[in-house]
N, C-alpha and C positions, 0 to 999 in steps of 0.2 A: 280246729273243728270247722265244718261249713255251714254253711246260712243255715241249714236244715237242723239243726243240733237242735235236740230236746231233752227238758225233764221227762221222767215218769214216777209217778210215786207212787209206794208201797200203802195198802191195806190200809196199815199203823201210822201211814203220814198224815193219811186224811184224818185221822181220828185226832192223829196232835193237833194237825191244823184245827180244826172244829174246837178242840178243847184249849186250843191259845184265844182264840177268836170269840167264845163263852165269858173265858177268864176275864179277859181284855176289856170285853164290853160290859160287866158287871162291874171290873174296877176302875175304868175310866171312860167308857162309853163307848157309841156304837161310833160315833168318826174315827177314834183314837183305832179302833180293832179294825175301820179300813184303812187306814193310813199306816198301821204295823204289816197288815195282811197286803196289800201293794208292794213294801218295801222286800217281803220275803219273796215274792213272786218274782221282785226285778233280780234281786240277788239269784233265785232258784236259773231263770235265764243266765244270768252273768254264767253261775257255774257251768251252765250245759255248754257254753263257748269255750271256757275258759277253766277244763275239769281239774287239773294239776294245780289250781289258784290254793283250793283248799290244804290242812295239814295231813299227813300222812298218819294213820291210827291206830290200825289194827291187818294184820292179814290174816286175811281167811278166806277160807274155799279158791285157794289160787288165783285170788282178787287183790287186790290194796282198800281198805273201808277210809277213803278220806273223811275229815270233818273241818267245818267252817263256822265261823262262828257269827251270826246276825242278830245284835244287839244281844238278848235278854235269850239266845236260845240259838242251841249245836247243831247244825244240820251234818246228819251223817250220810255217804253216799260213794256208790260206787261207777266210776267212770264205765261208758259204755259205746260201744262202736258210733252213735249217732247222739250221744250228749252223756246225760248220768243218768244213774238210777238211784233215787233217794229213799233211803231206808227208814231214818227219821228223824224227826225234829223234836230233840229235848230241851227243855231246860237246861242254862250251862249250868246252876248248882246240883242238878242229878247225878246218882252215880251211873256212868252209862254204860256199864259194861251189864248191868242188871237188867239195863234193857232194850238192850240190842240183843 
């Protein structure tokens, strides 16, 4: 990928995000939710470089659905001419087929 490589996220990412970032700060505070919420953003860049890094998961609609795992939570996403496209960020204990 080149320097230009980006995320984009989906609808339902912002919404996990927002609802990891709730959770987070209700169960261990507001530093704890930025210091998670950083970590996910460096990784989210890592992937847009580096989109094949992630595992292989699901195909569909004549795409490959990678997924990566960052600490306490699955990020799922599909590689894209100028980085990825992130679908969303679950919980690894979810079943995720339920909700993707």
């Amino acid at each position: 990928m080149n320097k230009e490589s980006k995320h984009t996220l989906s609808v339902l990412v912002k919404e996990d995000i927002k609802g990891i970032a709730l959770y987070t700060i209700e169960k261990f505070g507001i530093e704890q939710s930025k210091k998670y919420a950083k970590g996910l953003t460096k990784e989210l860049v890592f992937l847009s470089k580096n989109p094949n890094h992630g595992n292989r998961y699901l195909s569909t609609r004549k795409k490959m659905l990678f997924r990566y795992r960052y600490i306490f939570h699955m990020i799922f996403y599909y590689p894209t001419a100028t980085g990825i496209f992130v679908v969303r960020v679950l919980g690894a204990r979810m079943k995720f087929v339920k909700h993707i």
